[in-house]
N, C-alpha and C positions, 0 to 999 in steps of 0.2 A: 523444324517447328519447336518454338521454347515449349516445353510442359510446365504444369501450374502444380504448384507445392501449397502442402496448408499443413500445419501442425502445431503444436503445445511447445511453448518457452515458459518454462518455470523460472522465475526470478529465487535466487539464494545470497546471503550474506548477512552479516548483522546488524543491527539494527544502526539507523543513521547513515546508511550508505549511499542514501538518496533514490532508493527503489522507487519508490512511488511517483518521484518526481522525472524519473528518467519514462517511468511507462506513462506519464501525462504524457511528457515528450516525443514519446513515438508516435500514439494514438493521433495526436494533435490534438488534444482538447484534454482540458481539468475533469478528469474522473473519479481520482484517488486522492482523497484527502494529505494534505501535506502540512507539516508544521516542525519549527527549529527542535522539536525533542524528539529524544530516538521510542521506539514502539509505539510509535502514532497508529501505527497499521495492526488491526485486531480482527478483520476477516479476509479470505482469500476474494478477489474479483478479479475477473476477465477481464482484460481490453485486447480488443480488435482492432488488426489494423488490415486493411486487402487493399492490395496493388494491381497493377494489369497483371502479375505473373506468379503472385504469392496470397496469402492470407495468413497473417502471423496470428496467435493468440494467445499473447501475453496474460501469463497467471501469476498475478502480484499478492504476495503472501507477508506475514508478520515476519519480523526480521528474527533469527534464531536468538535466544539467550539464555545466560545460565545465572545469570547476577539474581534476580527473586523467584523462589519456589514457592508455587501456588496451582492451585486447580486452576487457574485462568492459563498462569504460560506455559504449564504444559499442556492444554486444550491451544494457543497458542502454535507452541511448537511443534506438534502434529501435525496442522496444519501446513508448516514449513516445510518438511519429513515428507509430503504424502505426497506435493506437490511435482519437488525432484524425483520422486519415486514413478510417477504416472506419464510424465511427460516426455516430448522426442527429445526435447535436448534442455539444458538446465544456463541458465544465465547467471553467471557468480557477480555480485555485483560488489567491490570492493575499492575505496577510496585511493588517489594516484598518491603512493609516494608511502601508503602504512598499509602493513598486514601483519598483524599480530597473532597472538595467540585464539581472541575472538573467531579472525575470518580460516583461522587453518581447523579452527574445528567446524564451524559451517562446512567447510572444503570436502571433511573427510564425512561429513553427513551425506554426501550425494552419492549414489552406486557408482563403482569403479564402469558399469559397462555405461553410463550413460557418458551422451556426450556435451563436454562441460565451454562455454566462450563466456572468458572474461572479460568484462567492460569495469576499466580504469576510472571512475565517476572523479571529477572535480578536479580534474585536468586546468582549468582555471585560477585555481586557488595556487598553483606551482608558481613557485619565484623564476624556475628560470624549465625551458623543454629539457634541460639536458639533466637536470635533476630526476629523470622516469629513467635513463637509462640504467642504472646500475640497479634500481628498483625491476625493471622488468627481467634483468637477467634472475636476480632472486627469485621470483616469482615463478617462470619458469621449469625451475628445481623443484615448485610442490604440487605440480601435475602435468600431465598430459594434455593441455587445453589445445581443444579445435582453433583455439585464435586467441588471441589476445587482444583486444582497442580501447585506447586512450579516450575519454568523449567529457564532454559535459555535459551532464542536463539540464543545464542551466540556460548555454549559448543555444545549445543543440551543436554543438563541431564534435565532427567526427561521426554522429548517428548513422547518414547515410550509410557510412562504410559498415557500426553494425549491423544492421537489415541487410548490408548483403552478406555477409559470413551468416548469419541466422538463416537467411534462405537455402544456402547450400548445404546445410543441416536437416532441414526441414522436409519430409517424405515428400513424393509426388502422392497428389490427388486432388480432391474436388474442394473445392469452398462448403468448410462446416456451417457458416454465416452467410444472411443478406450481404452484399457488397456495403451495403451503408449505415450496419449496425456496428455500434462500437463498443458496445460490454452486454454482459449479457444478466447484467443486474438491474431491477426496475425503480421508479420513484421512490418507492416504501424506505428502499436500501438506501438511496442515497439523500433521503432525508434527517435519519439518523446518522449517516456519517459527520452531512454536512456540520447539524449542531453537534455532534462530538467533537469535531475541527474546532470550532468556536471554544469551546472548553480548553484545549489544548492548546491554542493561541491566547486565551486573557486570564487563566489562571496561574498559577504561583509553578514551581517547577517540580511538584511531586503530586500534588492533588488532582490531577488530571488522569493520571495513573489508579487513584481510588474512585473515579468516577466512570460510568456508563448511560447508555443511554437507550431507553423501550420507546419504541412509537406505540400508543395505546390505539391510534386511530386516524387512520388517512383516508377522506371521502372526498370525492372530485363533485364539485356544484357547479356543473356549467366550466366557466374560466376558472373558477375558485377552485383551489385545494385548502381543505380544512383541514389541520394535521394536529393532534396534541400527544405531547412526548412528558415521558419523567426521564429525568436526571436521577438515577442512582448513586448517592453515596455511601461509605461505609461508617462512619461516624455521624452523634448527634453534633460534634462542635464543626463538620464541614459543613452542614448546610447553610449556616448563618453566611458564611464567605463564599459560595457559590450566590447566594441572593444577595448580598451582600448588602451597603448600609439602606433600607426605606425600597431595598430590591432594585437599585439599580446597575448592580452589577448583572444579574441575573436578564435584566429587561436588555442591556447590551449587547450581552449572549444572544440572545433572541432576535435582538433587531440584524445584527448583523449574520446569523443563522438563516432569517428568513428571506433578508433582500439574496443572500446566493441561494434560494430558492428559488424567489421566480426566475433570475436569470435563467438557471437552468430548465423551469419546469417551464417560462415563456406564459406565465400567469401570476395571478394575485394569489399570496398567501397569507392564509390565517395562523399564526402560530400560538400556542396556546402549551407553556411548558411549567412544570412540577418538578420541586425538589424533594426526594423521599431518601429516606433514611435504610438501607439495610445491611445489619451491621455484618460485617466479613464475607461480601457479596461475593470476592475475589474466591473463595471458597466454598463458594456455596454451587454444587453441580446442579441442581434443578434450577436454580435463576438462569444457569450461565446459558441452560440448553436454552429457557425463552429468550434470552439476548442473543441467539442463534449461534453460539459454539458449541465444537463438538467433542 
């Protein structure tokens, strides 16, 4: 008789490795905000995934970094720390073909007793297969990994084969989760992801990084969710360029924030967003706690 396994996969590596994108991939569904610049990811989320003989439950975390010191990335990088710290087994998540100085410090952040399975992300992007091999022999030499897999999260090749080296990591016992829940974060949450996504996709390639985002108020009217959110920035000269000329940069944001709302939410949404000004937010530990870090 097969026994049923369930336990915590903590995702590790640095930023840009395509975490988020790989645990969409498994779940099978867009849960985790994704976008071309690295530290898109600023809270930890569960995604579930349960099979006839498993239940995995992927903890996707902010990607490690050491490049800006601020109360944000180290409230950040805690989060990254606590997750390899708590969980059955830790998932290195590092691009086929580079591991630098970045992913060997992430490496040496995760306790020697845990146990580590590397996935190779963007396996795709390689000129040719035989360009991984002298790469995975490297690799090899700076741990002890349960396994090693090539995959893309892009195609989805090779995933299968992770889920099952992740299985045989994983304790026996019972399903933590309903069979057919798939994270264990509610609308509220992924409301403010959603429009921080939009931020991070149509603004310039550093002010996306000085911006945040509070939902002041999410009420369900029937089919309707009413939701109204501010935009935090830390300057007065970024607001004018998040609204941008006659606000319709701002309104863009918005519209396309709220149609990946109803898809997800499967209703009409009201959106209703503010740009506000607080200066050195990234520093500021009573905001950062109500934007829910810790």
């Amino acid at each position: 008789m097969i026994s049923f396994r369930c336990g915590t996969v903590a995702f590790a590596g640095r930023p840009n490795t395509g975490k988020s994108s790989l645990l969409n991939r498994l779940v099978g569904q867009k849960i985790a905000i994704v976008s071309s610049k690295a530290q898109t990811t600023r809270h930890a989320l569960n995604g579930i995934l349960t099979t006839p003989d498993c239940q995995y439950v992927f903890v996707d975390v902010p990607g490690y970094q050491t490049r800006h010191v601020s109360v944000l990335n180290r409230a950040l990088n805690r989060q990254a720390t606590d997750a390899t710290r708590d969980c059955d087994v830790a998932l290195f998540v590092a691009e086929a073909g580079r591991f630098g100085a970045a992913d060997r410090e992430v490496l040496a952040l995760i306790p020697q007793a845990c146990a580590v399975v590397a996935a190779l992300n963007k396996i795709d992007l390689l000129t040719s297969p035989l360009d991984l091999l002298p790469f995975l022999e490297r690799l090899q030499k700076e741990r002890d990994f349960a396994a090693i897999v090539p995959l893309s999260a892009r195609t989805g090749r090779n995933v299968p084969e992770l889920l099952r080296v992740l299985a045989e990591q994983l304790p026996e016992g019972p399903a933590a989760y309903p069979a057919d829940q798939l994270t264990d974060r509610d609308e509220r949450f992924f409301a403010g992801e959603i429009l921080r996504e939009k931020l991070f996709q149509l603004l310039g390639a550093e002010l996306p990084y000085r911006c945040d985002v509070a939902l002041e108020s999410f009420k369900e009217e029937g089919r309707l969710r009413r939701i109204e959110a501010t935009v935090w920035v830390e300057r007065e000269s970024q607001k004018p360029i998040v609204v941008g000329a006659g606000g319709a940069l701002l309104k863009r944001i918005s519209t396309a924030a709220r149609k990946d709302m109803e898809r997800l939410f499967g209703g009409k949404v009201y959106l209703g967003v503010w740009v506000k000004v607080k200066r050195d937010w990234t520093g500021d530990q009573r905001l950062l706690r109500q934007l829910g870090y810790r």
